[in-house]
Every structure is written in structure tokens, then in C-alpha cells.
C-alpha positions in Angstrom: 126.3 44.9 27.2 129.0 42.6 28.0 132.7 42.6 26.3 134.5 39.7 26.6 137.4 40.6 24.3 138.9 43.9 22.7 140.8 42.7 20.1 142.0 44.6 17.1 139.4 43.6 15.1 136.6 44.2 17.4 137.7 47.9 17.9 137.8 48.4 14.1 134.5 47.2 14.2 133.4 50.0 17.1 135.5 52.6 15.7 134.2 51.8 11.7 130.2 51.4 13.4 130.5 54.7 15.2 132.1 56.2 12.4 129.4 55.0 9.7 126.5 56.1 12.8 128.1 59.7 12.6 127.7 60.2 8.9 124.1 59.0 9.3 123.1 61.5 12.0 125.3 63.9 9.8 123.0 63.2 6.4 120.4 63.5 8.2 120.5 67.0 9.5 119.7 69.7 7.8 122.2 71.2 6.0 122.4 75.3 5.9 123.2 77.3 2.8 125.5 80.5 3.8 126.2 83.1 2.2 127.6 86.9 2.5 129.4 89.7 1.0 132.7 91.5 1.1 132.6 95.1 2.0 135.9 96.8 1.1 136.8 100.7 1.7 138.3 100.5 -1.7 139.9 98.6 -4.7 143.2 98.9 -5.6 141.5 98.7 -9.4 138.8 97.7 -11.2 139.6 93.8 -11.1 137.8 91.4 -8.0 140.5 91.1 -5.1 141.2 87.8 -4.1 138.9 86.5 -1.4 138.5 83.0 0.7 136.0 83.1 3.8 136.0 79.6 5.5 134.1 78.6 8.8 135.7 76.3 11.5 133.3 74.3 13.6 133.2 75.0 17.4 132.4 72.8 20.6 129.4 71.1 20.0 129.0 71.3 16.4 129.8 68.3 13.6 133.0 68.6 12.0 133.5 67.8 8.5 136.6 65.8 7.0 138.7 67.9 4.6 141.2 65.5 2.9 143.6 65.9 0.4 141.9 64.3 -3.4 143.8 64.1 -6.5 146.6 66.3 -7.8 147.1 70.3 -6.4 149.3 72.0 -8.8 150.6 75.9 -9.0 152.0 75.9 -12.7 155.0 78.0 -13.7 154.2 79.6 -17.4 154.9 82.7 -19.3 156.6 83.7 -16.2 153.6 83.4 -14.2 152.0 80.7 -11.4 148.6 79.3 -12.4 146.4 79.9 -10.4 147.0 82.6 -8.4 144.9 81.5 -5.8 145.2 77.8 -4.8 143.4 76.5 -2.0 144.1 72.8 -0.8 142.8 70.8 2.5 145.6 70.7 5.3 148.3 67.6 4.6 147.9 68.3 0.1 150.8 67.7 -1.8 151.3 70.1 -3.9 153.3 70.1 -7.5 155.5 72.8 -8.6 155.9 72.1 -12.5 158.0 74.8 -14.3 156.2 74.7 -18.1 158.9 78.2 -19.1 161.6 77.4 -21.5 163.9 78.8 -18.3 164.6 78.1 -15.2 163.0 79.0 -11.8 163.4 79.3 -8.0 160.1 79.0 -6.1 160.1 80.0 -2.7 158.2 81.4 0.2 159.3 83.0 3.5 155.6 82.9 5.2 154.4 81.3 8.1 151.7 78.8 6.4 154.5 77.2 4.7 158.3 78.3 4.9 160.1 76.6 1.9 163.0 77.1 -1.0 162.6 74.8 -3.7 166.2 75.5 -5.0 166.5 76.5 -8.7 165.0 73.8 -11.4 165.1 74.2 -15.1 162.4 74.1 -17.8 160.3 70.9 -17.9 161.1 69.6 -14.5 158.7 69.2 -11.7 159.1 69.7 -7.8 156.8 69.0 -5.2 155.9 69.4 -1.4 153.3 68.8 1.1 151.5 71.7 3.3 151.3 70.1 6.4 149.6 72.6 8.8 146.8 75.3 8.5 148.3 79.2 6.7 148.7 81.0 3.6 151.7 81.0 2.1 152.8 83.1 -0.1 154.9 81.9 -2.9 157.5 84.0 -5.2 160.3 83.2 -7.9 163.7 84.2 -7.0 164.6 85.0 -10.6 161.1 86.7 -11.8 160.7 89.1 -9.4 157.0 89.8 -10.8 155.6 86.3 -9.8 153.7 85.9 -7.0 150.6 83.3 -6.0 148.9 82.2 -2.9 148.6 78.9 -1.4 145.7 78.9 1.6 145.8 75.4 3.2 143.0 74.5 5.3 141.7 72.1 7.8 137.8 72.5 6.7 135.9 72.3 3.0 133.7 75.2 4.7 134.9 77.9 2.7 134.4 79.9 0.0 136.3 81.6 -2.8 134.9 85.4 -3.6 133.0 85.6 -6.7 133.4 88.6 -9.5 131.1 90.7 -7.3 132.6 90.2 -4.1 130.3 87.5 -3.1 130.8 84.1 -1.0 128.3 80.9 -1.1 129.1 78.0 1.6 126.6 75.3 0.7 126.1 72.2 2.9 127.0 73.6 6.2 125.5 71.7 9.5 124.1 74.0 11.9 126.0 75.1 14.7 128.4 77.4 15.8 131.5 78.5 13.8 134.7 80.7 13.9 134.3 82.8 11.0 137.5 83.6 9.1 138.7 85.2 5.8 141.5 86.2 4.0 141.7 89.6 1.3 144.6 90.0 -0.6 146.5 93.5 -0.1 145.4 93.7 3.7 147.6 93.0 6.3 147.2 89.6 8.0 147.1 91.0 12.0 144.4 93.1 9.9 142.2 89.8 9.3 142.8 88.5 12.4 141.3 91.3 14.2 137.9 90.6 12.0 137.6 86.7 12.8 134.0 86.5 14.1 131.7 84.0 16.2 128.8 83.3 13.9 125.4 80.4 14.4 124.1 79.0 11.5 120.7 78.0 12.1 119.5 75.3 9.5 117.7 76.4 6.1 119.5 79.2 4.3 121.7 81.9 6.3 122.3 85.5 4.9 125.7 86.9 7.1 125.8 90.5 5.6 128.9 92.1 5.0 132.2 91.5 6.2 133.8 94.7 6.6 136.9 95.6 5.8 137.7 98.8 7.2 141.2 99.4 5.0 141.4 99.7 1.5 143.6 96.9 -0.3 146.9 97.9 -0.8 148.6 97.2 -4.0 150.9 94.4 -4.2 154.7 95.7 -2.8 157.9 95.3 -4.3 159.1 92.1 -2.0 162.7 90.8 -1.8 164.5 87.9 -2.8 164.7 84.5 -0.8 168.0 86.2 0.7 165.9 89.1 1.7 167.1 91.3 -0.5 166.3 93.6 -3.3 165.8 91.7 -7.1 168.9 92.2 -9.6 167.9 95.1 -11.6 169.3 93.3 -14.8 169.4 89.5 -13.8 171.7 87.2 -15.9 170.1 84.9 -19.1 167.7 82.3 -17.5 168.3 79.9 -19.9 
């Protein structure tokens, strides 16, 4: 084959053609159904604990987009965030209404997404994009018993934990995968230590159980954006 010219145009056309060739070897493969089971020492109570397990594609194997779709919103009511768990593809804006007839301060000192949204009153809205791969974990500076999770990531191979402790991953190519997964109430250099090389051959895949070899802990008392302890008897909100 012969190329003459490379203008603009002609390289949207390779890019677009190799692009829409990808997707077609990609439907046509065999897609696996995963699936596997959380095995904790103990729960902190009789409630599920809050579970994601996602798989990252390695070296050789197809790798799925993940982009942000619609609206990804943590709601502020009855002095709680809704949900508690909100997980969002990598580069998601995400909305911060406050729906309390008071105001609020949402913050969070994490790595996955270090921010201070500054106090807002009742019937506002603020808003900010997670821009890399983390969890972040969010908290109200006046309401010291708020607290929700934000897990952006950078594949739509994951899985939430059902009321049994189960994950399902449908529509996963075969291939090789980083295994990771985050439990709430376990220390994160915990859950690094447990990420895992896993193959998925095609047709369904049963993975076992993902140990967890401490219990959960109890959610802590945390501090204020200022790193210090909540105001035993804040002022009136309103």
C-alpha cells in the first residue's frame, strides 16, 4: 500500500477504521463471566461491609473504555451522603447537592481526591471532577457523623459486593488481569498487600475467596478538615 498524503482527514480515517476494527475483534471474542466471594475474619456487625473488586487489564489483553455517562451525585440529606458508596469512571464530575435545611462543609483529606468544598448552605449545589484513579473518602466538617466513599476508576471491570459478600463481573475478555479490591474498615497498605495476578479463560470463571485475613474495624472517630477533633457542642447550622 501506497500513501500519497497524511492529511488530517486521512488519519481520522485510520485512527476511526482501526478503532471500529478493535471493537469488532472485541465483540467477537468471547466474553467471560467472573465471579467470587469475600472471605472476612469477621464483621464489625450484622450488616454487609462495603465491597468493590475491579480487574485491570495487563499486557496483551483488550482494554475496555470506562467513560464518565450522565450525572454522579453524593446527596447531602438528613445529615447523611447518599449513597454511601459511589463508584464513577476516572475523569466523572461529580455533584455535591446539600438537600438539609443547614449548611455543610464537604471535604476529604485522602489521596484519591484531596478537596475542601468550603461551607454552602441548604439548597445549593457544588461540584468537582475526580481526575485520577483512588478512593476518597469524603466527611462534613460540621456533622462529624457523615462519612461516604467515592472509588474512581479507570476500568467498568468491577464489581460492588452483594448482601452475601458476593461479586459478579460479567462481560470480561479473556486475558490476564491485576486483581484488586477495596473493604471498608481495613487498612488500605492492608489491600494492597492482597492485589493478585489472575487469567480469565473464556466461558464462566469461579475465583474463590478473597481473603481478608483482618477483621473490619469499625469506622474511627476522624478529625476535622483542620485535623482536629469535632466541637463537642458546634454552633446552630442554620
Amino acid at each position: 500500500m501506497r500513501w500519497k498524503r497524511l492529511g488530517d482527514g486521512f488519519v481520522c480515517a485510520i485512527v476511526a477504521s482501526s478503532i471500529a476494527c478493535a471493537q469488532k475483534v472485541s465483540s467477537n471474542v468471547e466474553k467471560s463471566e467472573v465471579r467470587a466471594h469475600l472471605e472476612l475474619s469477621a464483621k464489625p456487625g450484622s450488616h454487609p461491609v462495603p465491597a468493590v473488586v475491579w480487574l485491570e487489564p495487563m499486557a496483551g489483553t483488550p482494554t475496555l473504555p470506562f467513560l464518565p455517562h450522565g450525572h454522579y451525585t453524593l446527596l447531602q440529606k438528613n445529615r447523611m451522603f447518599m449513597p454511601h458508596l459511589l463508584v464513577v469512571p476516572v475523569g466523572s464530575m461529580v455533584a455535591f447537592p446539600n438537600a438539609d435545611p443547614f449548611f455543610h462543609n464537604v471535604f476529604s483529606l485522602f489521596d484519591g481526591k484531596r478537596f475542601d468544598l468550603g461551607l454552602y448552605e441548604a439548597g445549593s449545589s457544588k461540584e468537582l471532577p475526580f481526575t485520577r484513579p483512588g478512593i476518597s473518602y469524603i466527611f462534613c466538617n460540621i456533622h462529624p457523623e457523615m462519612s461516604a466513599v467515592v472509588l474512581a476508576l479507570s476500568t467498568p471491570l468491577y464489581a460492588v459486593a452483594d448482601g452475601t459478600d458476593q461479586f459478579l463481573l460479567r462481560g470480561v475478555p479473556p486475558g490476564d488481569y491485576r486483581l484488586s479490591f477495596w473493604v471498608e474498615g481495613v487498612p488500605q497498605s492492608t489491600l494492597n498487600g492482597l492485589t493478585q495476578h489472575v487469567h480469565v479463560p473464556p466461558g464462566p470463571v469461579d475465583l474463590g475467596g478473597l481473603r481478608v485475613p483482618i477483621a473490619p474495624q469499625r469506622a474511627a472517630d476522624h478529625t476535622n478538615k483542620f485535623g482536629q477533633p469535632y466541637d463537642s457542642t458546634p454552633a446552630n447550622p442554620y
